[in-house]
C-alpha positions in Angstrom: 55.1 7.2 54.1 51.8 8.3 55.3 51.7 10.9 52.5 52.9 8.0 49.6 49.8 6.5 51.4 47.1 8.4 51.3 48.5 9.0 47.5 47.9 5.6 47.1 44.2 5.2 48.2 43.4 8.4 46.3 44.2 6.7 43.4 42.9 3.5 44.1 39.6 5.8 44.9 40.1 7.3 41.5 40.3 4.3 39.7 37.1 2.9 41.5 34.9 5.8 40.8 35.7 6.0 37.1 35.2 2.0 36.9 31.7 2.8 38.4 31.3 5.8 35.9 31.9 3.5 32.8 29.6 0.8 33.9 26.4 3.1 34.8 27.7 4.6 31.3 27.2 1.3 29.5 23.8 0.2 31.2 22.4 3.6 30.4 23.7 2.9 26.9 22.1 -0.5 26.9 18.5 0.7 27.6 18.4 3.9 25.5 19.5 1.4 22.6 16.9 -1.5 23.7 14.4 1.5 23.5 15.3 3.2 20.8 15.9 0.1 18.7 15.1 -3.4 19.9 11.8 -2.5 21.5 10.9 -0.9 17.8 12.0 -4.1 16.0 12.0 -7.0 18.1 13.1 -10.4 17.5 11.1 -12.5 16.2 11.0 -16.1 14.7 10.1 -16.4 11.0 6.7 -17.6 10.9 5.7 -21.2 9.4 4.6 -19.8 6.3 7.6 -17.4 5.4 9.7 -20.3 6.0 8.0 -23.0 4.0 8.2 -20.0 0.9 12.1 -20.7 1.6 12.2 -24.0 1.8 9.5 -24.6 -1.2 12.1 -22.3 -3.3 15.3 -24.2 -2.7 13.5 -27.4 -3.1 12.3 -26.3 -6.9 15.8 -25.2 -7.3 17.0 -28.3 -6.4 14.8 -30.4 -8.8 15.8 -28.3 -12.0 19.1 -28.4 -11.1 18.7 -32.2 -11.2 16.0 -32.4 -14.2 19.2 -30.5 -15.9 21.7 -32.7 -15.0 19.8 -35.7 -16.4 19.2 -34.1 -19.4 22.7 -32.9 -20.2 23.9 -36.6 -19.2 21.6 -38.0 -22.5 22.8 -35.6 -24.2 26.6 -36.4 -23.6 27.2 -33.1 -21.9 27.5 -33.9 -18.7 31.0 -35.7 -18.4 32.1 -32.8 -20.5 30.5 -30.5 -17.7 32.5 -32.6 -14.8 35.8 -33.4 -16.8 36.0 -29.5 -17.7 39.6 -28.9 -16.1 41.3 -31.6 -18.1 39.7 -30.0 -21.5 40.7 -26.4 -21.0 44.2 -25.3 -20.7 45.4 -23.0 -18.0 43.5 -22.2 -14.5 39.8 -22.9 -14.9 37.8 -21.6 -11.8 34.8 -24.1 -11.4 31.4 -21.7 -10.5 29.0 -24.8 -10.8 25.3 -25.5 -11.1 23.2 -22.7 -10.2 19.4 -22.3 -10.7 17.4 -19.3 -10.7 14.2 -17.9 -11.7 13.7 -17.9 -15.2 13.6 -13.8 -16.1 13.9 -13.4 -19.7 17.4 -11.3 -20.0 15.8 -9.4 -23.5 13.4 -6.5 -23.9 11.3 -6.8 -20.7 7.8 -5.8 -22.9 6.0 -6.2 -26.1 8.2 -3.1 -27.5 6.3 -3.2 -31.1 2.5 -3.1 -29.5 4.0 -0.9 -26.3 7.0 1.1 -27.1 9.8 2.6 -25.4 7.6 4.7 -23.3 6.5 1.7 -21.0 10.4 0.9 -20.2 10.7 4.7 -19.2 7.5 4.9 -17.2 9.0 1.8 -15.5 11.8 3.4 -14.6 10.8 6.3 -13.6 8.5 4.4 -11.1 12.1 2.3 -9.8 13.4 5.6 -9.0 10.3 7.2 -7.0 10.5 3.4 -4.6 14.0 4.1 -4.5 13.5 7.6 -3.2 11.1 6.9 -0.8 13.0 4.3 0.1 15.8 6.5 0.9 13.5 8.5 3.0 12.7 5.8 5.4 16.5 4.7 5.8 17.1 8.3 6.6 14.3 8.3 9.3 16.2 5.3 11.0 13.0 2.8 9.7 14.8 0.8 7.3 17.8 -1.2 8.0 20.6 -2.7 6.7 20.1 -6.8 5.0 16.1 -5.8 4.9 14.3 -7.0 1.9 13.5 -4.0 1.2 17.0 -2.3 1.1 17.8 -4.8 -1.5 15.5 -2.5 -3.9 17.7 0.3 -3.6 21.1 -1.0 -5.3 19.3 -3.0 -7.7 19.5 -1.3 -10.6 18.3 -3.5 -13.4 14.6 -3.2 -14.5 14.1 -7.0 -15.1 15.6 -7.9 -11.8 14.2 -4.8 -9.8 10.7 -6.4 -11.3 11.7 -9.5 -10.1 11.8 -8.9 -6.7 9.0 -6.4 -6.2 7.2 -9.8 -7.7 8.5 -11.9 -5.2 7.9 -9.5 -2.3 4.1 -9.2 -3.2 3.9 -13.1 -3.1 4.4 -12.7 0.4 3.3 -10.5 2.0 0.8 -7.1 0.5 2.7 -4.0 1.7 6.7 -3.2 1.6 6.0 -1.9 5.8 6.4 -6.1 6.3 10.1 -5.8 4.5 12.1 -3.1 6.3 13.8 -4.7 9.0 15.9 -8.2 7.6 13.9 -11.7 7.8 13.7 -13.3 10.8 14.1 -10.4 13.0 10.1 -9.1 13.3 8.6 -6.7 11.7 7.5 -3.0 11.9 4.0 -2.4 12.8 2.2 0.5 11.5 2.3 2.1 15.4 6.1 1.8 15.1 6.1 4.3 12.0 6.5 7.9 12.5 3.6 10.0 10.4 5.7 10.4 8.0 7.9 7.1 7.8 3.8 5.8 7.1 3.2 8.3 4.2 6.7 7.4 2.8 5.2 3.6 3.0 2.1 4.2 1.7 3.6 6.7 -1.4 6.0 2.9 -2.0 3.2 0.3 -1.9 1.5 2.7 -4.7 4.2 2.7 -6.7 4.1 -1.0 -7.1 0.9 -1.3 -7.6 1.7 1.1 -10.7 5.1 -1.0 -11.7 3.1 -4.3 -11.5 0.7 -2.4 -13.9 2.9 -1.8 -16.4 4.5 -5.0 -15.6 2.0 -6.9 -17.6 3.0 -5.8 -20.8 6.0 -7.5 -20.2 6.5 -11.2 -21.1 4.4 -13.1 -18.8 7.1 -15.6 -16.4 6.3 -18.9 -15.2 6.8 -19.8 -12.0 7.5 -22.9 -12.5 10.8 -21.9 -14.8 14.1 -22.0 -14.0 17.3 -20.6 -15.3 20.2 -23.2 -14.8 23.8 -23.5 -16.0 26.8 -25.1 -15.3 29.3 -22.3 -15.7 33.5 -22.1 -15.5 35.6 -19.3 -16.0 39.2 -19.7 -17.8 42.3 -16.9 -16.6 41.1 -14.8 -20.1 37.7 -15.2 -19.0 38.6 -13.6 -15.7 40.1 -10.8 -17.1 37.2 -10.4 -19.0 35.0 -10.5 -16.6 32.5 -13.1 -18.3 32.0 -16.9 -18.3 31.1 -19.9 -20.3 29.4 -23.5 -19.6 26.3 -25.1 -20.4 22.6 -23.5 -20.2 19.5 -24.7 -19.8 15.8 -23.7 -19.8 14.2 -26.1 -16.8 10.0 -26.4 -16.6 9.9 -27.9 -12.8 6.1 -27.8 -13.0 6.4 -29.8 -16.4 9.5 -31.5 -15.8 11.4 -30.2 -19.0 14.5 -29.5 -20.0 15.5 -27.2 -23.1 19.1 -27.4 -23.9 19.8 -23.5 -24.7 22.8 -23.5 -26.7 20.9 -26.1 -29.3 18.0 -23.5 -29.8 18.5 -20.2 -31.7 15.7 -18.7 -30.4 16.7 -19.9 -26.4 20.0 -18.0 -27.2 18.2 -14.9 -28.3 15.6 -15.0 -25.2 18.1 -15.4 -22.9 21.0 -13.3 -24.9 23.3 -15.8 -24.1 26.9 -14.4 -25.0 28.8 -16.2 -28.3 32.1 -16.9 -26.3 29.4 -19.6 -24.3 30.6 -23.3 -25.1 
């Protein structure tokens, strides 16, 4: 019995010690990660002016979405829009209104007064950020849902223009993008020597891209891109859609109905399955 005992608090003892062990285990593992990560990008509340960008976004989106609703209601398209189920046969999948900023989906530049050669020199710029860019994820400086990580699997010239655009709206240098929005941001005494070169070698590369970017067609802000789109089981298969498009001047309040306008349909190569 005494043996069976002592047995017995032993173990107990064992059990204590290694309960102890895991715990000093996990608070040392708490503070090396609050130093090696939160203390280098803090939390922080989006500042008045970043959200106000938001907000002033989604409310534009908002009106052309409605600007294009009342114009396809003159036009008669709207109950057609709505009543879309009972008018195609077989599963329709309803994707909606949606409203985006009006990028022209044709040649991004004047190719007759420019050439190819801008289009390649763009490119080649896309992949130096995207390089760089690769650098500073590898050096632990640019996290996952950041701005700027979205650069690195766009892939499309008008839309990687797009967003390099919007970034330098806000705010002058990519530094301000690499942790995701609302979370703080990295300061320059954060950045390793060369995390800053890698930032600097970026920010010149968009200067360069938003260069060339103005021999490309010349977007108003104030244009939107909406549609009311559905996609039938072929359609799926296919992996496309159809619906109704519209070219939407929120600063003008006009509406162009796409589909009516040959030229609207080249601009925005809008496919010929589109009803």
């Amino acid at each position: 019995m005494e043996t069976g005992r002592k047995v017995v608090v032993i173990s107990m003892g064992a059990v204590a010690i290694a309960i102890l062990l895991f715990l000093i285990y996990q608070i040392a593992a708490y503070y090396r990660y609050k130093s090696f990560v939160l203390d280098k990008f803090p939390i922080e509340s989006p500042t008045q002016e970043g959200k106000r960008f938001f907000e002033l976004e989604a409310e534009k989106k908002e009106k052309a979405i409605e600007l294009a609703k009342k114009y396809a209601r003159v036009q008669d398209a709207y109950g057609e829009a709505q009543n879309i189920a009972e008018k195609v046969k077989g599963d329709v999948k309803i994707i909606g209104w949606q409203a985006e900023k009006a990028i022209y989906v044709g040649s991004l530049f004047d190719s007759e007064k420019y050439g190819q050669k801008t289009m390649e020199n763009f490119k080649a710029t896309m992949d130096r950020i995207k390089s760089e860019l690769t650098k500073l994820k590898g050096m632990g400086f640019l996290a996952e849902g950041s701005p700027a990580s979205e650069l690195l699997v766009e892939n499309d010239p008008k839309y990687f223009a797009a967003r390099i655009t919007r970034l330098k709206e806000e705010y002058v240098s990519i530094q301000f993008y690499l942790v995701p929005r609302g979370k703080g941001m990295v300061k320059a005494k954060d950045l390793s020597e060369e995390a800053k070169r890698a930032v600097d070698h970026i920010d010149k590369e968009i200067e360069k891209a938003l260069g060339m970017m103005k021999h490309f067609y010349h977007y108003t802000d104030s244009l939107y891109f909406v549609s009311f789109r559905y996609q039938t089981q072929e359609d799926r298969i296919k992996n496309r859609s159809q619906g109704w498009y519209f070219e939407v001047d929120v600063g003008l309040n006009i509406v162009r109905g796409i589909l009516s306008d040959k030229e609207l349909i080249k601009k925005y190569q809008i496919p010929t399955e589109a009803k």
